[in-house]
N, C-alpha and C positions, 0 to 999 in steps of 0.2 A: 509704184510709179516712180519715186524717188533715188529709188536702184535702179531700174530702166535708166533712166535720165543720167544716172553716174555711167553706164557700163557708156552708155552710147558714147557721151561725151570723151572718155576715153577711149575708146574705138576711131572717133571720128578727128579727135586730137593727133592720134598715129596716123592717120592719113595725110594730116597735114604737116607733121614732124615727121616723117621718116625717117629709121633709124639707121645708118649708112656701119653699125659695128654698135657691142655688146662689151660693154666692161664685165670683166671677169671679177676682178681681184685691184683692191687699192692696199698699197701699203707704205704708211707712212712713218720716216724714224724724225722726227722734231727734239730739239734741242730748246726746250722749257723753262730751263734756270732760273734766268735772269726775272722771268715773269711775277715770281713769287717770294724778290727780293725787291727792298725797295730803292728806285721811285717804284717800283711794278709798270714798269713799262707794255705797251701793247707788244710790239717788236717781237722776232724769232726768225729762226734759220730755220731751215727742213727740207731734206732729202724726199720723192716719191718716188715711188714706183707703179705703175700703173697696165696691166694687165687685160687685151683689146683681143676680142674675135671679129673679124673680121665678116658684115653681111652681104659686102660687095668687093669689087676689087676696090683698094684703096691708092691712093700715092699721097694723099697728107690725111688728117683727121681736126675736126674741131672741140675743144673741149669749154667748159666753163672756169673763168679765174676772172675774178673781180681786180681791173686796174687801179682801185681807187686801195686797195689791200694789199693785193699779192704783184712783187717784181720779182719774173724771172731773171733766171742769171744763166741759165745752161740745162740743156736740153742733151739726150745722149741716146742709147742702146740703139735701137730701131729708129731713131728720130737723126737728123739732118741739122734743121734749122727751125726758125719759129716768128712769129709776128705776133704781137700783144695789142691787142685796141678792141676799144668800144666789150672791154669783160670777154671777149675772145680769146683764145688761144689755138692760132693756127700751127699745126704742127707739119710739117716735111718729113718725108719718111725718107731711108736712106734706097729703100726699092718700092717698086709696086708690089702692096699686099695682095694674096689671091682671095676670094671669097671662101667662110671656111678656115683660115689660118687664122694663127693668133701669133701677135707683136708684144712688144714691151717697149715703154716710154719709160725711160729717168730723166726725172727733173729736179734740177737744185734752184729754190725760191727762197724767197724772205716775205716774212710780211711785217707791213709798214707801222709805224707807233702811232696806229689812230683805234679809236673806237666806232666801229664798224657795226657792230649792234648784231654780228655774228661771233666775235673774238672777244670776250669778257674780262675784263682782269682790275683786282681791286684789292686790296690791302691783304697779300697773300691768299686770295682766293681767285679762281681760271674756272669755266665754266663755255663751253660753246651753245651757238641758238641757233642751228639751220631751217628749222621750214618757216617759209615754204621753199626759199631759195638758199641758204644765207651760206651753207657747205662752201660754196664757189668765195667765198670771202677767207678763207682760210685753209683751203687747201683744191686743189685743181681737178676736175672733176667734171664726168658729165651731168650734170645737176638738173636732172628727170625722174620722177619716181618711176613712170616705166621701167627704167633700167637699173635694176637692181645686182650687186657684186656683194664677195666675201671682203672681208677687211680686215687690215694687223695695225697695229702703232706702237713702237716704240720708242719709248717718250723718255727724256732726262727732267728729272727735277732734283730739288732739294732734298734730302732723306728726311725732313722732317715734314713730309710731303705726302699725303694717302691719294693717288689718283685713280680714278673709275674711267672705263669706259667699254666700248661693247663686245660685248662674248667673254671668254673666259680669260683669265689673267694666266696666264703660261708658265710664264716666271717673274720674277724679279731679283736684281743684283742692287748690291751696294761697293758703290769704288768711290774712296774719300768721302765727299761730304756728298756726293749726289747718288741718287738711285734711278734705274734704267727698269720700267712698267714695260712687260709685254705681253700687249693684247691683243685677241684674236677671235673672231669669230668665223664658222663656216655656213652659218646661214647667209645665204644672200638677201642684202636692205636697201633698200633707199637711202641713197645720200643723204636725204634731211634727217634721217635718222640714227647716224653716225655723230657717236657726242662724246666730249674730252670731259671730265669734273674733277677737280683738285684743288686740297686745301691743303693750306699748313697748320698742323695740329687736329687733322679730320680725327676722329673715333668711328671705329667699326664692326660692327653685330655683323655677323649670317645664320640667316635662318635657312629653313627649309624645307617646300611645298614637293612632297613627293620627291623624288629623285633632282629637282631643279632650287639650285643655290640662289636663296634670296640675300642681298647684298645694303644693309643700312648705312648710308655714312653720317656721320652726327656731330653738332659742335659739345663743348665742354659749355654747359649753363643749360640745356636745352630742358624742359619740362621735361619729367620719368616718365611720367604717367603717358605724355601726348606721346614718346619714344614707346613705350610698352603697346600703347593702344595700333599704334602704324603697325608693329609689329607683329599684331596677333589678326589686325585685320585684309593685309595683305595677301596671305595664302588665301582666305575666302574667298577675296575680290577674283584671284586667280582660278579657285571651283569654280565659282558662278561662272567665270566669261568662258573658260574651258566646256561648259555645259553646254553654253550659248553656240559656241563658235569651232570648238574639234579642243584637240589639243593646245597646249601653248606652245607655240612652234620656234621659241628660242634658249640658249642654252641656261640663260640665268635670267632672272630678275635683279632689277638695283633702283636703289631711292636714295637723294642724296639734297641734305638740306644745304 
């Protein structure tokens, strides 16, 4: 009965949100620095990109961006011009899209030195919290679990910096004192579940359940024993629900205190 009642609800929610386009692919390079230097300021720059199929003919599109967070500064590729109110982001394209085509939106934003209860930051440690909403506080986005996209981030911090986030780590570079994280997944998720974690001086274990890289990050003090125990009982947790529910249908696992 309970699952009935989910599927419906969902069902009956797309009727009344119709979805006018389908994000494909979000990718964002942010500039992290200063975050994890102190005062530790909320503040940051960031470039997106943002990757739209079109399910109608289009000539603007609306997105999710918290005004109380995020100020646009510039809008480009396929996009025109823009209006920001009430967590809106009307976007102008520069033609009508046909249904079926795909666009691309760049956008250069900042977001503001407040504590937003989506954008985390504290004595060298950065952590995001999106659901059920919160994605749209820190970066721009249709913020619907419906619609799910692939996602990259390349992220600058301090090299004395370990940061996590979803799909696999690519690469990473060091130039001077800062390192460039790039991450990427190809499974399509839900915004709320798109998440940044980075500390200064993290420590980090991988293990590994089958062919899929499980990923610990850990402070220097933390109990051995409570580190060993997460980590021998993590793959289980993943048998069990694998048993339960099909495979586990992303590329990695990660836990991060």
């Amino acid at each position: 009965m309970k699952k009935s009642f989910i599927l419906f609800f969902l069902s009956f929610s797309s009727l009344i949100f119709p979805q006018q386009f389908d994000v494909q692919h979000y990718s964002l390079n942010l500039d992290l620095y200063k975050n994890f230097v102190r005062p530790f300021p909320h503040s940051f720059s960031g470039y997106e990109e943002i990757t739209i199929k079109a399910k109608q003919d289009l000539d603007f599109i609306k997105l999710n961006a918290s005004n109380k967070s995020i100020k646009i500064k510039l809008v480009g590729i396929d996009a025109k011009d823009f209006t920001h109110n009430n967590d809106t982001l009307t976007i102008a394209l520069i033609r009508k899209i046909k249904s079926g085509e795909q666009l691309k939106i760049g956008i250069n934003y900042t977001h503001n030195d407040i504590n937003d209860e989506a954008f985390f930051v504290e004595d060298g440690m950065l952590f995001t919290m999106n659901a059920p909403d919160g994605a749209r506080g820190w970066f721009i986005c249709n913020d619907h679990p419906s619609d799910k996209a692939t996602f990259s981030a390349l992220i600058k911090t301090p090299k004395s910096v370990l940061l996590a986030s979803n799909g696999l780590l690519k690469d990473s570079s060091q130039v001077a004192d800062s390192i460039f994280y790039n991450w990427q997944t190809d499974f399509p998720i839900a915004t709320y579940l798109i998440n940044l974690t980075g500390k200064v001086g993290y420590n980090l274990d991988i293990k590994h359940w089958k062919n899929i890289p499980i990923r610990f990050y850990w402070n220097k003090g933390e109990n051995e024993n409570d580190l060993k125990q997460m980590e021998s009982t993590v793959p289980k947790i993943l048998e069990y629900y694998s048993k339960l529910f099909g495979n586990f249908p992303f590329e990695k696992e990660g836990l991060a205190h």
